[in-house]
Structures are given as structure tokens and as C-alpha cells.
C-alpha positions as CSV (number, residue, x, y, z in Angstrom):
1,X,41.8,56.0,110.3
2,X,45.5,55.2,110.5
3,X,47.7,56.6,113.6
4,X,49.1,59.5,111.5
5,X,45.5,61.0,110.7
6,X,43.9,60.2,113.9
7,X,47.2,62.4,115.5
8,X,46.4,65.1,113.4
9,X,43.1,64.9,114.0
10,X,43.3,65.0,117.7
11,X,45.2,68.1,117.8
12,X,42.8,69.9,115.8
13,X,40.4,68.6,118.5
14,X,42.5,69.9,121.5
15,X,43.4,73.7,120.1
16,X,39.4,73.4,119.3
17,X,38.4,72.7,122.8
18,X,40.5,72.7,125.4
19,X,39.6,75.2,127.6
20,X,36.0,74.3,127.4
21,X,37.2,70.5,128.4
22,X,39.3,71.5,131.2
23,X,37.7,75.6,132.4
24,X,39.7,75.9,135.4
25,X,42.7,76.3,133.5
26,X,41.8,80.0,132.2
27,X,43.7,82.1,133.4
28,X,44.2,84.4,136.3
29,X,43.9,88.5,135.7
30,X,44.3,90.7,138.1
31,X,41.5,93.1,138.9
32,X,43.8,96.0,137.8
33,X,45.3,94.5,134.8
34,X,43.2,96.4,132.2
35,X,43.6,99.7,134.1
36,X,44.7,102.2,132.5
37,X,48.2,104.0,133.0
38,X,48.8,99.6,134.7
39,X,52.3,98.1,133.5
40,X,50.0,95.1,131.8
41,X,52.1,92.5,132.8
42,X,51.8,88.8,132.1
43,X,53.7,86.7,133.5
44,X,54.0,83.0,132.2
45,X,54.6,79.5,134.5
46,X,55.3,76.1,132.9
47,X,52.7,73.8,134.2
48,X,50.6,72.6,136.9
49,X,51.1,69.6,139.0
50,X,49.0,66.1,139.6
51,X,49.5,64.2,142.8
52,X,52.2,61.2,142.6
53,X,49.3,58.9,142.4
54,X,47.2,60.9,139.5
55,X,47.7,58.5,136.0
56,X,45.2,60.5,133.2
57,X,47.8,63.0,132.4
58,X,50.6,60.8,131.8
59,X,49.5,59.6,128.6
60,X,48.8,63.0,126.4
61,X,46.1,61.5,123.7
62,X,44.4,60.6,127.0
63,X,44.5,63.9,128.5
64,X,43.5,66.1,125.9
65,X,40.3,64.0,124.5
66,X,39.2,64.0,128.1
67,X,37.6,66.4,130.3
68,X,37.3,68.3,133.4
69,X,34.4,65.3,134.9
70,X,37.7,62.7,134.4
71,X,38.7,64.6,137.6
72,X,38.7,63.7,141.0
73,X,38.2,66.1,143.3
74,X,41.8,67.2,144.1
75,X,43.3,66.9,141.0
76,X,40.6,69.4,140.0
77,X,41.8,71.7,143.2
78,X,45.1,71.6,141.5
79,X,44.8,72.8,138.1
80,X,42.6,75.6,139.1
81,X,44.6,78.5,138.5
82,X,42.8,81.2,139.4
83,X,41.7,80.1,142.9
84,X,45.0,78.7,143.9
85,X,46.4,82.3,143.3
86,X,43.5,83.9,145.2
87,X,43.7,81.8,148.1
88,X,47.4,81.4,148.5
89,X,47.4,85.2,148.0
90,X,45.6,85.3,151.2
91,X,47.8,83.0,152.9
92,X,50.9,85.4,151.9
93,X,52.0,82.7,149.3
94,X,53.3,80.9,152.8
95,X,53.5,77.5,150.8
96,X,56.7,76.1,149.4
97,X,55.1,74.9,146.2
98,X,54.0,78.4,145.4
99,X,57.3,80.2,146.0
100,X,56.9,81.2,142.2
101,X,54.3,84.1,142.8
102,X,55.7,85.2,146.3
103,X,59.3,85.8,144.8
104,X,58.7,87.4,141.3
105,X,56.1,89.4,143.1
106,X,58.3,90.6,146.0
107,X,61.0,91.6,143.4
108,X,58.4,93.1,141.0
109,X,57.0,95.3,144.2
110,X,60.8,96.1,145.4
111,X,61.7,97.4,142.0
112,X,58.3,98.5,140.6
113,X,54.7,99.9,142.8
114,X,56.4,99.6,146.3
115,X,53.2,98.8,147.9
116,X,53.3,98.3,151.1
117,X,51.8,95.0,150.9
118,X,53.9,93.2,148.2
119,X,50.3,90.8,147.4
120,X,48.4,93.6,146.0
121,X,51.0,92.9,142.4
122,X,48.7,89.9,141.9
123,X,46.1,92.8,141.2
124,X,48.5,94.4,138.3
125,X,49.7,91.2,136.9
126,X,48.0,88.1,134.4
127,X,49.1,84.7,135.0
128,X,48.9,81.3,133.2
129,X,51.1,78.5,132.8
130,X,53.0,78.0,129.2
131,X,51.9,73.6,128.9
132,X,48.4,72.9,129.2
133,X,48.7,69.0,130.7
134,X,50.0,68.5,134.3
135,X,53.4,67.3,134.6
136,X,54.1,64.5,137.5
137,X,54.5,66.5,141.5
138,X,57.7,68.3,141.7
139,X,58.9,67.3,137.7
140,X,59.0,69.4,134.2
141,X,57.0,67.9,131.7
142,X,57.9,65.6,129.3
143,X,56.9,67.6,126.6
144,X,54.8,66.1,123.4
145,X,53.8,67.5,120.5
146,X,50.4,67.6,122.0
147,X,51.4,69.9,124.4
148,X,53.1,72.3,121.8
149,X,49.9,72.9,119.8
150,X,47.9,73.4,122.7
151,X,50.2,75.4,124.3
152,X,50.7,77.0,121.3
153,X,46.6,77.8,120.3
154,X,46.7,78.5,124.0
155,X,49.0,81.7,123.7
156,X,47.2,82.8,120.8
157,X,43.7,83.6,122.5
158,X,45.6,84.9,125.8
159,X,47.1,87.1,123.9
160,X,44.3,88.7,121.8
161,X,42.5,88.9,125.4
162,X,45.3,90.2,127.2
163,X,47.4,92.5,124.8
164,X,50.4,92.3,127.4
165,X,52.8,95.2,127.4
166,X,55.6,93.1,128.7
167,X,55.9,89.4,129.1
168,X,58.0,87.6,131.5
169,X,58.2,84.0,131.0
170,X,59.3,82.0,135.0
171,X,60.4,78.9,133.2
172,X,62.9,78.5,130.7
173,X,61.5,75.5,129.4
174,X,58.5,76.8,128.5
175,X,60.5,79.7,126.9
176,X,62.7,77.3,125.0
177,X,59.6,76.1,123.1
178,X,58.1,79.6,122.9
179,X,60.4,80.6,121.6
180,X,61.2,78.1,118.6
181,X,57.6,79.2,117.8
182,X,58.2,82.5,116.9
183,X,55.2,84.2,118.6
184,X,57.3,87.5,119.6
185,X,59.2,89.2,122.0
186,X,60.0,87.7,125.7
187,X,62.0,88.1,128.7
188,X,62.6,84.9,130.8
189,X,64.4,84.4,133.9
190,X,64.3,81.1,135.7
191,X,61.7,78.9,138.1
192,X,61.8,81.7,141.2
193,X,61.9,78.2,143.2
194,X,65.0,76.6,141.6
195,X,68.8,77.3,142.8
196,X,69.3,79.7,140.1
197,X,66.5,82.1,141.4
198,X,69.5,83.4,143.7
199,X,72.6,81.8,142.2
200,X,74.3,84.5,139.6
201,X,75.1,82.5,135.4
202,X,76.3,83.8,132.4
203,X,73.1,82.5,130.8
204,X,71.3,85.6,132.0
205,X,74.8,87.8,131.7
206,X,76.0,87.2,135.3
207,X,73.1,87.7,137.2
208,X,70.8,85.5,139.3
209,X,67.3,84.9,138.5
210,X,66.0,87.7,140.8
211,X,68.6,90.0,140.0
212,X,67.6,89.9,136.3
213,X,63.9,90.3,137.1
214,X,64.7,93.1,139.0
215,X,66.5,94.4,136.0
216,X,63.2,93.8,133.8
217,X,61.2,95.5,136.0
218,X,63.0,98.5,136.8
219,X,62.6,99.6,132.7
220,X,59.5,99.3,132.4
221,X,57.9,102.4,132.4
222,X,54.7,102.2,134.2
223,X,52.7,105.9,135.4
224,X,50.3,104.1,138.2
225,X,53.1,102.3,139.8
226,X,55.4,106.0,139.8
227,X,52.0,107.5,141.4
228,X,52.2,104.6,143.7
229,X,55.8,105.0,144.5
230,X,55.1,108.9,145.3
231,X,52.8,108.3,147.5
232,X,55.1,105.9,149.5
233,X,57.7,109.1,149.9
């Protein structure tokens, strides 16, 4: 099999099997996020991390033909999406590396539900990231064309599970090759961790980061978070 067809065959292999290869990627829904009269918000990250020292997810033919048992222990821990949300919700998001949740949802609670704890938006809210391979700690990943057609199958099923209502992308890389795909509609705003998070630019018309998400937020028009804002009067 030459290099071309064994390429070609390999992607049809990861957008086949990904998530049974690697579970503890699927993604994180809220308790609330099917309930009805709920702003069904997804909200979309760029990629997980691997420690400095992790090597299997630097070469992508690597990573996508193997599998979650390739793992050691805390690279597993940090691709699990789900339970890093749930237990850094219970920590108040107090970690630097997961700025991303505590700021958008702070400015989604401020200019949406107004609970009065600003955690319970993780219950309203879907989550996943955009790129389904690891980038190196604290870097944006090199992209391949791997990564494109799994990210890219990826969306697909999220989105006939989810059926979001808005979508709000937190990384404008990932939104760069989302939206050269033509999938649909998308807000993005940048990393809520970067300098631009608070930092005004004419590439989102003046405003910073959190100013524009706050700007996203405030139209849509969401009856459980107006009975929730009610009740806080």
C-alpha cells in the first residue's frame, strides 16, 4: 500500500473510531443542557494538553491508530474532559490552567442566569474541545490533516447529539479551521486565558475577549435564565 492510500486510509480509520479508541474524550453536558426553556449552549475549546515529557501524541498517524491502553496513567487524567470539569468545578476552577471555564462562565452568569453561584453554568452549558490529539503543555497544536478530519467527523456527531442553540467557539484557532469547513454559524472570542481575554482589538470590533462574550450572551434569549434572574430581584 503506498503512503498516499495508507493516509487515506487511516483517516477513514480515525473518523470511524476515535472516540471508542480514546472514551474520555466525549464530551461534557451539563445536567440542565437538554432542559427545556435552557439557552443550549455549547461552548467549544481547542485542545487538551500532554505533559512536557508525553511523546505518543506528537506524531499524529501514531496517535490516532492507538488507543486509550497507550496511556499512562496521567496522560489519561488529562484528556478526560468530563471529570476535569467536574472536579475543578468543585474546586471553583481555582487552577490557572483552567481559567477557560471560570472566566467565560463568570461572564456568561454576569450577563445571563445571575446565579448566585456562577459554577452552577457548567449545569446549562456542553463542552468539548475543537482538535482531538493533545497539543504539547501550554502550546496550540500544530495542526495536521489528521486532526482536521477527526475534528471535523468529531463535530458532526456532537452536533446531531447536542442540537446547540448557540455556539461559542474559546479559541480562534480552532474557529479558523471550523470555519474553512463550512459546518454553520459560530461566534468566537478568544482563549479566556490569553492577553486578549481583557485587552480591547478591532478583530472583535473594539472590544476585548470578555467584553464580546458578554455581548453574545446578553442576546440570547433564554426563558429559564429570565426566571432565574427574577428570582434574584
Amino acid at each position: 500500500m503506498s503512503r498516499g492510500n495508507f493516509h487515506q486510509f487511516t483517516e477513514k480509520i480515525v473518523i470511524m473510531t476515535l472516540q471508542d479508541k480514546y472514551p474520555k474524550l466525549r464530551t461534557y453536558i451539563g445536567r440542565d443542557y437538554f432542559l427545556a426553556g435552557g439557552p443550549r449552549l455549547l461552548l467549544v475549546g481547542e485542545s487538551h494538553y500532554f505533559p512536557r515529557d508525553s511523546k505518543i501524541h506528537l506524531d499524529p498517524e501514531r496517535w490516532y491508530a492507538g488507543n486509550w491502553n497507550m496511556l499512562n496513567q496521567t496522560e489519561q487524567s488529562w484528556i478526560s474532559t468530563c471529570e476535569i470539569i467536574s472536579e475543578s468545578r468543585e474546586k471553583s476552577f481555582s487552577e490557572k490552567a483552567h481559567s477557560i471555564w471560570k472566566r467565560s462562565f463568570q461572564v456568561i452568569n454576569e450577563n445571563g442566569p445571575h446565579y448566585e453561584d456562577f459554577r452552577n453554568v457548567a449545569d446549562d452549558i456542553a463542552y468539548f474541545n475543537f482538535f482531538q490529539r493533545p497539543a504539547n503543555c501550554g502550546e496550540s497544536l500544530c495542526v495536521h490533516s489528521l486532526d482536521i478530519a477527526a475534528a471535523k467527523d468529531n463535530w458532526i456527531e456532537n452536533y446531531k447529539k447536542l442540537q446547540p442553540r448557540h455556539v461559542v467557539f474559546l479559541s480562534m484557532l480552532a474557529y479558523s479551521h471550523y470555519n474553512s469547513m463550512g459546518l454553520g454559524q459560530a461566534e468566537v472570542v478568544p482563549h479566556p486565558g490569553c492577553n486578549w481575554w481583557t485587552r480591547r482589538t478591532k478583530k472583535y470590533g473594539g472590544l476585548s475577549g470578555r467584553e464580546k462574550l458578554a455581548q453574545i450572551v446578553q442576546k440570547i434569549d433564554c426563558p429559564r435564565w429570565r426566571d432565574v434572574g427574577a428570582r434574584q430581584v
